[in-house]
C-alpha positions as CSV (number, residue, x, y, z in Angstrom):
1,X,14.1,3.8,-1.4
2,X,14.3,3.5,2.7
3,X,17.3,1.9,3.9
4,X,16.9,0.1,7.1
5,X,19.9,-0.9,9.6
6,X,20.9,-4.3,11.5
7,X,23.6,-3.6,14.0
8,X,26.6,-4.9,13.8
9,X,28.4,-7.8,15.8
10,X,30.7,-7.2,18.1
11,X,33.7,-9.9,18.0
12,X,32.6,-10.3,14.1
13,X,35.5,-10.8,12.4
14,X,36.8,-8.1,9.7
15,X,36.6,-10.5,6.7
16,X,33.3,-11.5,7.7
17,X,31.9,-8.1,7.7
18,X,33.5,-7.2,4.4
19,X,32.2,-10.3,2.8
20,X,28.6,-9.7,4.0
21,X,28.8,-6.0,3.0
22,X,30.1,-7.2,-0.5
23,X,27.1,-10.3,-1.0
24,X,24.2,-8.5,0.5
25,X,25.1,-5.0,-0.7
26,X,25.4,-3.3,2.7
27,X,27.4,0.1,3.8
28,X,28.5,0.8,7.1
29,X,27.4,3.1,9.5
30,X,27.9,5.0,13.2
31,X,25.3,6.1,14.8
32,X,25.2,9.1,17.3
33,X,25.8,6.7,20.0
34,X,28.6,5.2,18.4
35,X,27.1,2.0,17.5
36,X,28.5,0.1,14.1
37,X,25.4,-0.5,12.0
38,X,24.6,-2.5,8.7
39,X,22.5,0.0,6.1
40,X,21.0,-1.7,3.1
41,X,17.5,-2.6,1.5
42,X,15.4,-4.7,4.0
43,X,15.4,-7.4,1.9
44,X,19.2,-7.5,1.6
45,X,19.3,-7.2,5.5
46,X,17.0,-10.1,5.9
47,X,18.9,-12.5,3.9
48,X,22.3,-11.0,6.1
49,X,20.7,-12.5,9.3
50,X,20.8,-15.8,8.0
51,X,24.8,-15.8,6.7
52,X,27.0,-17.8,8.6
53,X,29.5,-16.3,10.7
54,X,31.6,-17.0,13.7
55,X,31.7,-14.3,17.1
56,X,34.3,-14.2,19.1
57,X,33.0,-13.9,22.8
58,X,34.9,-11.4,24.7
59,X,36.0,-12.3,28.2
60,X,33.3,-12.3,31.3
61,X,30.6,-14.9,31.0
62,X,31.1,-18.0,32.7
63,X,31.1,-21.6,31.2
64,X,27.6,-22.3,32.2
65,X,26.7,-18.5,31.0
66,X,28.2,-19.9,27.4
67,X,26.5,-23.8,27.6
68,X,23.0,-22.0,28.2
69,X,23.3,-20.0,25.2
70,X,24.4,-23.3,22.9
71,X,21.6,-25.2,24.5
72,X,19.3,-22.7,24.3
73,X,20.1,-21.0,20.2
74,X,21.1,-23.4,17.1
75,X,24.4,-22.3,17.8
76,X,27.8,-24.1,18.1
77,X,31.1,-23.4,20.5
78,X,34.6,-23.2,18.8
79,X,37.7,-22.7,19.8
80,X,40.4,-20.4,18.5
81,X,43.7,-18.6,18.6
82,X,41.5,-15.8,19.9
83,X,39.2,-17.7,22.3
84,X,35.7,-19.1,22.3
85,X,33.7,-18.1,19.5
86,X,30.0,-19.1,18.7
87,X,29.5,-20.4,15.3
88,X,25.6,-20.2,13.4
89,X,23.9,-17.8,11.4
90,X,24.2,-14.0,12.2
91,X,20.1,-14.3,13.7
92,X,20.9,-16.8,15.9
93,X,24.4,-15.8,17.2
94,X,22.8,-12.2,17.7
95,X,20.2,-13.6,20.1
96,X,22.4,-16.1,22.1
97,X,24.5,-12.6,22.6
98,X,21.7,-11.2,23.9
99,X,20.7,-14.0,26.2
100,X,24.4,-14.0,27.7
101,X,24.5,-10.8,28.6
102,X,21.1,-10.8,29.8
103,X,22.0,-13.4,32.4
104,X,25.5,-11.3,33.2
105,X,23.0,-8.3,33.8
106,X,21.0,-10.3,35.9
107,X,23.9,-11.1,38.1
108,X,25.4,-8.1,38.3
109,X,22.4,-6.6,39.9
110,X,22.3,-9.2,42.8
């Protein structure tokens, strides 16, 4: 069977990943860049992107950076010993990610 790969989170906690590689039936992977990656059936993968997880944001974007992303995703902001962290399913905390550092990109190149 062909095994397909969803990358993983960065600021995903360690239980987190262990419990989605243990439900879904998922292995872990590097790639030759170095990126962490997900491997499992597509299905399995699919039904991943919709588990419920909480991201820790590392430091750098901005409050308004963070509120556009909430507004903008069905995503919610919590706070913890470790900082901010976006709570919603792995889908929609992977593409409010990807919106924040889109905007930091944007700014950096002004």
């Amino acid at each position: 069977m062909v095994k397909h790969t969803m990358r993983v989170l960065s600021g995903l906690q360690p239980k987190q990943v262990d419990q989605m590689i243990n439900e879904y039936h998922l292995n872990m992977l590097q790639n030759e860049r170095g990126i962490i990656l997900f491997e499992g059936e597509l299905e399995d993968l699919r039904r991943a992107s919709k588990h419920v997880v909480d991201v820790t944001l590392p430091p750098g974007p901005t409050v308004s950076d963070i509120k556009a992303a909430v507004d903008n995703f069905d995503v919610q902001l919590k706070q913890s010993d470790s900082g901010p962290q976006l709570h919603g399913t792995y889908e929609e905390i992977n593409n409010a990610v990807n919106f924040i550092v889109d905007i930091m990109t944007k700014r950096l190149e002004i």
